[in-house]
N, C-alpha and C positions, 0 to 999 in steps of 0.2 A: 504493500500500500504506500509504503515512504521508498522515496526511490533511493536508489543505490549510494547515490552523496550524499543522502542523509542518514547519522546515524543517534538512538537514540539511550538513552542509559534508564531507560523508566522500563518494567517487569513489565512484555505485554498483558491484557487481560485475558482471563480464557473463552477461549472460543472466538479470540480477534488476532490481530495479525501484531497489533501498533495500538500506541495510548499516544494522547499529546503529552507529552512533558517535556523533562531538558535534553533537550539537542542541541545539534550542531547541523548548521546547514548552508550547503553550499549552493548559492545561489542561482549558478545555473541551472542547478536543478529543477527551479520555477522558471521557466522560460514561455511556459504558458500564457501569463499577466498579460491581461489584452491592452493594445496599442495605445495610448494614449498620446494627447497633445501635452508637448511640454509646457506651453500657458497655465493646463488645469492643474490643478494644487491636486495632491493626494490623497486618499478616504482616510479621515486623520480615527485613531484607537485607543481606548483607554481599556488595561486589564487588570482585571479585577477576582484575583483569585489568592488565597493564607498559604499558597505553598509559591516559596521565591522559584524554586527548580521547574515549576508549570509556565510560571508566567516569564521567566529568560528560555524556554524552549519554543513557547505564542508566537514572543518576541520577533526570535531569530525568524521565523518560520513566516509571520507578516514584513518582516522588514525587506525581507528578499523580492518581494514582490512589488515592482517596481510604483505599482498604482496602490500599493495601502502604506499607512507607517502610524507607526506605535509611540505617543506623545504622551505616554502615560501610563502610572502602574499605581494600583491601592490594593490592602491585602485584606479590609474584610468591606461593608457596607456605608459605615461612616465616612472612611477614608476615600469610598468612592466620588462620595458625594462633591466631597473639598476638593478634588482633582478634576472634576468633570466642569463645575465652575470655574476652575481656574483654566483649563483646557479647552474647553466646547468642543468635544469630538463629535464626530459623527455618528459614529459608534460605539458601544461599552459593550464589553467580552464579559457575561458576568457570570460566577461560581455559583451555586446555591449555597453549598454546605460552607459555612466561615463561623468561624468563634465572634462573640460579638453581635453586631448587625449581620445577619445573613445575609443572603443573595436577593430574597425577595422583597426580605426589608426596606435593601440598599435601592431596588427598582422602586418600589411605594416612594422613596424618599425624592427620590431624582424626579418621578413625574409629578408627584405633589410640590415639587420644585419649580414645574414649570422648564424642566431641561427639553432642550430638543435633540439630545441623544438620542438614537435609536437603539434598546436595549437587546443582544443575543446572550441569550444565556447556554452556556458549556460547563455540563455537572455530567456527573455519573449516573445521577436518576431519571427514571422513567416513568415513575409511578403516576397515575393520574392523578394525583389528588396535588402534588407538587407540580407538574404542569399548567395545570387546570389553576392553581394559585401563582404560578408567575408572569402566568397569562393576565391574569386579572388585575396584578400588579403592575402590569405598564410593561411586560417586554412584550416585541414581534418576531424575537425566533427563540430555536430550541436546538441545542445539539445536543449530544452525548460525547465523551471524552474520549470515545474510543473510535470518535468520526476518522477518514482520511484528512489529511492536510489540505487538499484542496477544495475536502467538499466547505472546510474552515473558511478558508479563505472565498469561496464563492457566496455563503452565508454572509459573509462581512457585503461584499460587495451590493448583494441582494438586499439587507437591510438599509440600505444607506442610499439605493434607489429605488426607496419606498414599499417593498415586497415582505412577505413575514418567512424567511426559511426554517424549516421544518424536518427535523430528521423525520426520514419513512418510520423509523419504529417509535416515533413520539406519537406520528399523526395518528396512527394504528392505537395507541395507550388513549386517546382523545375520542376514538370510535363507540358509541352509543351501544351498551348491553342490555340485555335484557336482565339481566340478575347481576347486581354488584359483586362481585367476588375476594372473597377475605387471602390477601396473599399468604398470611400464614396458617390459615385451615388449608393452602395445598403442600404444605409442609410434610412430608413424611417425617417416621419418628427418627429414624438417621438422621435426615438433613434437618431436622429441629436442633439433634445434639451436637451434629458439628457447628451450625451457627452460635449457638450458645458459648461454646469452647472457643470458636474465633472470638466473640465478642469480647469475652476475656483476655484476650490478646494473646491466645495460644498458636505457635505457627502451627503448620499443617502434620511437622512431625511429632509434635507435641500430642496432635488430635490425634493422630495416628496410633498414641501409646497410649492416650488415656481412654481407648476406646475400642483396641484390643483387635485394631483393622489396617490393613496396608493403605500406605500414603496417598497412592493411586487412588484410593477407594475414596479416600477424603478430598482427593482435587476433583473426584466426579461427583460427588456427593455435591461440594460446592459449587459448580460450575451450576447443578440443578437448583441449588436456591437461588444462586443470580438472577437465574430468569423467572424462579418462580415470585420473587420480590420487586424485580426491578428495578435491578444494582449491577454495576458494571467492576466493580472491586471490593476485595474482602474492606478494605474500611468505611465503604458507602455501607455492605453488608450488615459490620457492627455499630456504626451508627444507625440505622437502619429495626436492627435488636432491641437497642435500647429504647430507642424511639415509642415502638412499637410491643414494648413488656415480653419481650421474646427471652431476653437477657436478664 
């Protein structure tokens, strides 16, 4: 998914190829960046996310592309707000999950601010009830952390000339059911006890021994609660636990 000059130092997730995190990236790798006049100014970016290693790998990853640039970085909600006033990007790259003001706080705050930012938020989560609430709160797009780089950078572009982007498996989480579904009644009793054990901050060969099962057994065990919660990494997972009285 990241091409060959890019490389990254972030664990992919399971069942994906690549996470955004910190990298390194060579520029010509993005050669794609559609044509622009040198006149127009650049889709200007502010990011917004409590891990530095995510937000210098955003960084590198938007800078390369000759038509966006990154004029800005806050690490939880409040901090967004004071950067985006000072900046006026066009667009804010925002986190959900942040100590402090969250993700969706920090959106409530900026549009009850009156910012003409246009908000995308890049979290790990998919759950409807989190969408559906940052929705509400003033953003128009939605990725997930384990998007391609390019589909990142096309989102930025998309928001910033008025369109809402939409990961396909958000839009899908936004789709109308007939019966609400409780994500931890699809829990088996396995993949209940290994999330509880993660939550605790046990790695996987820990879970592995306190539970008298091979390691393998416990990355498949997990990989089924990702999807059956709607988490793209064991710490969206445990916070996710605890959240939710799982933990």
């Amino acid at each position: 998914m990241i091409p060959a000059s890019v490389s990254t130092t972030v664990d992919p997730v399971p069942g994906t190829n690549t996470e955004v995190g910190a990298t390194q990236v060579d520029s010509a790798a993005w050669t794609d960046s559609p044509a622009t006049d040198t006149a127009n100014r650049p889709t200007t970016v502010v990011l917004v996310d409590d891990h530095r290693l995510v937000r210098a790998g955003l960084r590198g990853i938007i800078d390369a592309a000759t038509d966006l640039t990154v004029i800005g970085e806050a690490a939880d909600g409040a901090e967004a707000v004071q950067v985006v006033r000072s900046t006026h990007p066009d667009v804010v790259l925002m986190d959900l999950s942040m100590p402090g003001v969250d993700g969706i706080q920090g959106t409530a705050l900026l549009r009850d601010a009156g910012e003409s930012a246009r908000v995308v938020v890049l979290t790990s989560f998919v759950e409807h009830e989190r969408v559906t609430a940052a929705l509400a709160a003033g953003a128009v797009g939605y990725l997930l952390k384990d998007s391609d780089p390019r589909d990142v950078l096309e989102a930025i572009r998309s928001a910033a000339a008025g369109h809402a982007p939409l990961d396909a498996r958000v839009a899908r989480a936004l789709l109308p059911s007939a019966k609400p579904v409780d994500p931890a009644a699809a829990l088996s009793v396995r993949e209940r006890e290994v999330l509880v054990l993660v939550a605790q901050g046990l790695a996987n060969k820990q879970v592995a021994r306190a539970m008298g099962i091979s390691e393998r057994t416990v990355k498949a065990h997990l990989g089924n609660v990702f999807r059956h919660i709607g988490v793209a990494d064991r710490t969206s997972a445990a916070l996710w636990a605890r959240d939710n009285g799982v933990a």
